[in-house]
N, CA, C and O of each residue as an XYZ file, in Angstrom:
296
protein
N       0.839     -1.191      0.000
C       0.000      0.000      0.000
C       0.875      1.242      0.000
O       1.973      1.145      0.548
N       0.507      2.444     -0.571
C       1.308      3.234     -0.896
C       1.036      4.333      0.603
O       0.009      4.269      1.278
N       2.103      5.218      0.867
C       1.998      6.186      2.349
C       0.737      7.278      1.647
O       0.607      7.612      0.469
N       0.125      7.564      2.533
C      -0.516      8.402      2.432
C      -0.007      9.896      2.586
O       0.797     10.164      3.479
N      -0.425     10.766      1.810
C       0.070     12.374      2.117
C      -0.511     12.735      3.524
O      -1.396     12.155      4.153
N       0.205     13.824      3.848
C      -0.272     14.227      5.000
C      -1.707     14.698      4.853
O      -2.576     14.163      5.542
N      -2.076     15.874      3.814
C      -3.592     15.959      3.698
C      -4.033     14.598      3.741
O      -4.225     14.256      4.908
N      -4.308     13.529      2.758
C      -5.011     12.271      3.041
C      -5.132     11.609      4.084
O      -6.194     11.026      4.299
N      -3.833     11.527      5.182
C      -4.424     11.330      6.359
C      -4.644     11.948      7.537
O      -4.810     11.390      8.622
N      -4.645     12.828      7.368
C      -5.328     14.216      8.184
C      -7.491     13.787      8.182
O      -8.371     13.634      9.029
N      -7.366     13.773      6.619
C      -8.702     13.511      6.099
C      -9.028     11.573      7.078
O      -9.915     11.603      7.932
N      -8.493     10.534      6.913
C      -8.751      9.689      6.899
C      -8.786      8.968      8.239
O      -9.477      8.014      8.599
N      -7.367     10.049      9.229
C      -7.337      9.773     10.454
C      -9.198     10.861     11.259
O      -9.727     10.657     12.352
N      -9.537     11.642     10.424
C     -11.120     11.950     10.935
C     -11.868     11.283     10.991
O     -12.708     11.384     11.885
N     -11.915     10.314     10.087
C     -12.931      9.733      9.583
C     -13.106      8.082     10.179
O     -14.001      7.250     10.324
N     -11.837      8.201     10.376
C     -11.968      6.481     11.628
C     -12.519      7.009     12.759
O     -13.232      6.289     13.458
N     -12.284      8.286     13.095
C     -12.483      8.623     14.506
C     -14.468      8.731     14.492
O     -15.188      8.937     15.469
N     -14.866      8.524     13.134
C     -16.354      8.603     12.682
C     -16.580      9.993     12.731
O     -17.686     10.340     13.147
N     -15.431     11.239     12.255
C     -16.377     12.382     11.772
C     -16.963     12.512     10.678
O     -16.220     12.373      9.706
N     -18.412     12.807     10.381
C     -19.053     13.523      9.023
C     -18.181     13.620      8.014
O     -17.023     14.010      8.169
N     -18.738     13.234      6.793
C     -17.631     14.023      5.452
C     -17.631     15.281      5.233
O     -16.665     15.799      4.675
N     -18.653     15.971      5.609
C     -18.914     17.281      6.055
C     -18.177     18.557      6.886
O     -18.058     19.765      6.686
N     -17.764     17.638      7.893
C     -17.269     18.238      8.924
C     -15.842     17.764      8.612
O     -15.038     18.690      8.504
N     -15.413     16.687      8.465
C     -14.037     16.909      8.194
C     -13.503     17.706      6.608
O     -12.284     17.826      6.487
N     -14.538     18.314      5.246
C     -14.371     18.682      4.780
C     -14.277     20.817      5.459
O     -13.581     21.804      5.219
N     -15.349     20.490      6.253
C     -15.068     21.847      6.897
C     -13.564     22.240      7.509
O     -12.774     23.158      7.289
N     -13.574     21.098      8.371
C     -12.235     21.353      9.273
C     -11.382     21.504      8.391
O     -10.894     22.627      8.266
N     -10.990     20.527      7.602
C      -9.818     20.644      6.755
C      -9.871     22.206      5.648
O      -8.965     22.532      4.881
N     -10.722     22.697      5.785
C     -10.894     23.655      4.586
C     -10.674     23.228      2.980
O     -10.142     23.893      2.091
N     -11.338     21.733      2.908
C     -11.099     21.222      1.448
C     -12.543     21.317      0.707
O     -13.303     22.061      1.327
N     -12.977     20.885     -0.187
C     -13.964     20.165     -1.027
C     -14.568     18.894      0.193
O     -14.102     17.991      0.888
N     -16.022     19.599     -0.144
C     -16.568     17.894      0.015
C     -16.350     16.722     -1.029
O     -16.101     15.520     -0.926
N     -16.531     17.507     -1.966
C     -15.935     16.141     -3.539
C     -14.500     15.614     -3.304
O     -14.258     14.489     -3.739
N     -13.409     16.370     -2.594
C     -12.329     15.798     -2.380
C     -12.502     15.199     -1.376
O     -12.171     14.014     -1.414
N     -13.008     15.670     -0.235
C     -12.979     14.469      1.444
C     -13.755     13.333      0.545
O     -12.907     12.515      0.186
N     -14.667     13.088      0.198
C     -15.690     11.517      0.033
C     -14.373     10.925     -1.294
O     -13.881      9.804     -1.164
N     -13.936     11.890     -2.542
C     -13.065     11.339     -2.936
C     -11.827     10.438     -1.917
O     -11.747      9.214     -1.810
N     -11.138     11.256     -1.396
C      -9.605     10.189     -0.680
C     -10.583      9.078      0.126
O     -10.582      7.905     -0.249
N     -11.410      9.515      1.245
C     -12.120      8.604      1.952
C     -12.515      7.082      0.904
O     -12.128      5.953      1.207
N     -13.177      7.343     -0.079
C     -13.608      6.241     -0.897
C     -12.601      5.688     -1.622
O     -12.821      4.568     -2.085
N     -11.153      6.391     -1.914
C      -9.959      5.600     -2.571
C      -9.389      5.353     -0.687
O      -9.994      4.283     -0.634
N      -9.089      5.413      0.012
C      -8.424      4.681      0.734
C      -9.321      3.733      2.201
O      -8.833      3.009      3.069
N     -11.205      4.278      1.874
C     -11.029      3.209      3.316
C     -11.012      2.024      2.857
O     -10.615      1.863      1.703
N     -11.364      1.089      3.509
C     -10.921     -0.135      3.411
C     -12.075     -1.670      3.411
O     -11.742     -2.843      3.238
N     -13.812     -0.966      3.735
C     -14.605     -1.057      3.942
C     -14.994     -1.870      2.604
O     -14.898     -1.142      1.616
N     -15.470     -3.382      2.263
C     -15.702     -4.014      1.412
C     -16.709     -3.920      0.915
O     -16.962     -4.723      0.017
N     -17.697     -2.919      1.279
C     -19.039     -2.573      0.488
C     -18.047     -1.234     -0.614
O     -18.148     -0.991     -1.816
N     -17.585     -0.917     -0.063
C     -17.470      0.646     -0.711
C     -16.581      0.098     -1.935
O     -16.592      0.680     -3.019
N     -15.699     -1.221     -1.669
C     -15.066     -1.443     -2.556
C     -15.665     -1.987     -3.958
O     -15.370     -1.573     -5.079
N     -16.765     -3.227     -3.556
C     -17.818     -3.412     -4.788
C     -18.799     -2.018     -4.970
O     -19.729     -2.023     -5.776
N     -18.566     -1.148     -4.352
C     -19.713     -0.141     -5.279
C     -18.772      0.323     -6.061
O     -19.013      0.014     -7.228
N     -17.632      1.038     -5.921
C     -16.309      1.640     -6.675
C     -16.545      0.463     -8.292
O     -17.077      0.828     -9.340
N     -15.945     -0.977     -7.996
C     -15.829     -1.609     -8.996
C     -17.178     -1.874     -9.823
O     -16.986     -2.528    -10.848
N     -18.392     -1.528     -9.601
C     -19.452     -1.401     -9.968
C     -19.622     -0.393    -11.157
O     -19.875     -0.613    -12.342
N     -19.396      0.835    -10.451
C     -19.437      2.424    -11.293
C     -18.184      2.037    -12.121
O     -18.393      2.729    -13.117
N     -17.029      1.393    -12.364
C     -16.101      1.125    -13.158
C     -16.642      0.253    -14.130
O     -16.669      0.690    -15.281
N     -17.033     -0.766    -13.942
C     -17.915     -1.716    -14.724
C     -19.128     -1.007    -15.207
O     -19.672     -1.965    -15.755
N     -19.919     -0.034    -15.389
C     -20.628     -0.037    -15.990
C     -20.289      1.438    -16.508
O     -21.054      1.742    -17.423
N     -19.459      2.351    -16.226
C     -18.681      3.336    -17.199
C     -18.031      2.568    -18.055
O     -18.101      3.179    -19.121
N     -17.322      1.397    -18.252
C     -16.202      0.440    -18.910
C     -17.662      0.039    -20.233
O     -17.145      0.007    -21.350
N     -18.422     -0.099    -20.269
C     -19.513     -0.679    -20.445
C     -20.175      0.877    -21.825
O     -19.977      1.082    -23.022
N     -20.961      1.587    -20.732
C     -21.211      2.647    -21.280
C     -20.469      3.175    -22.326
O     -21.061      3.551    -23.338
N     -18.687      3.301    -22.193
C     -18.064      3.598    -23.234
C     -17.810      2.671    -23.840
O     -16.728      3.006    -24.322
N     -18.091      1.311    -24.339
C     -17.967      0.707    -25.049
C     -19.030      0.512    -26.040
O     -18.890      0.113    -27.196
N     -20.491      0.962    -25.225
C     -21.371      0.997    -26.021
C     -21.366      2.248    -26.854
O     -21.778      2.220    -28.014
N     -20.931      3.294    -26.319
C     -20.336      4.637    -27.215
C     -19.335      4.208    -28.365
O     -19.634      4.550    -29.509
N     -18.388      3.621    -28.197
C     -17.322      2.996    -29.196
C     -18.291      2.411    -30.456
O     -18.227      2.714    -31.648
N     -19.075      1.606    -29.882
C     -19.375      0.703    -30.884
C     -20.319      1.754    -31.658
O     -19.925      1.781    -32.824
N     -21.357      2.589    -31.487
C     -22.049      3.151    -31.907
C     -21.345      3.880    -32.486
O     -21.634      3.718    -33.671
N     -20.481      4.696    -32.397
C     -19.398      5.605    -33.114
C     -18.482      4.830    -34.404
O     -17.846      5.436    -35.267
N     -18.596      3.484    -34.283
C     -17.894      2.461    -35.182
C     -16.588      2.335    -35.060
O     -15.977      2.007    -36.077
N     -15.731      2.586    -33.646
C     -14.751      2.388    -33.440
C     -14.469      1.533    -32.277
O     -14.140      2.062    -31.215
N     -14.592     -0.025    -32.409
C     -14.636     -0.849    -31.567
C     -13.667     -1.680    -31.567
O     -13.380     -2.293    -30.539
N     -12.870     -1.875    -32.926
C     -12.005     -2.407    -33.421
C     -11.513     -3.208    -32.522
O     -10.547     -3.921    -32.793
C-alpha cells in the first residue's frame, strides 16, 4: 500500500475517529468532492469497494457501447 500524504491522512485519520464528510471537509478547509473522494480511494470497507468496482464496470460498459455506436470498436 502506498503512504498516504499528509492531507489524506489528516482527512482519513477523521474519519476512523467517525467524523461527518462534512465536517471533516469543513475542518480541513477542502472540497466535500475531495474528502468523500480520498475517503472512498483509501477506506478499506468491502461494500465501498464493490460499489467503486461497480461504477467502473458499468462506465467500462457505457463507453464501449459509445465505441461501438461511433464504429470504433475495433
Amino acid at each position: 500500500m502506498s503512504t498516504l500524504t499528509p492531507g489524506e491522512q489528516a482527512v482519513m485519520s477523521r474519519f476512523d475517529l467517525g467524523w461527518p464528510e462534512s465536517d471533516i471537509a469543513a475542518d480541513l478547509s477542502i472540497s466535500f468532492a475531495r474528502t468523500r473522494a480520498i475517503i472512498s480511494t483509501f477506506d478499506s470497507n468491502p461494500a465501498h469497494d464493490r460499489h467503486r468496482e461497480a461504477q467502473i464496470r458499468r462506465g467500462s460498459q457505457r463507453l464501449l457501447a459509445r465505441l461501438r455506436k461511433a464504429g470504433g470498436h475495433r
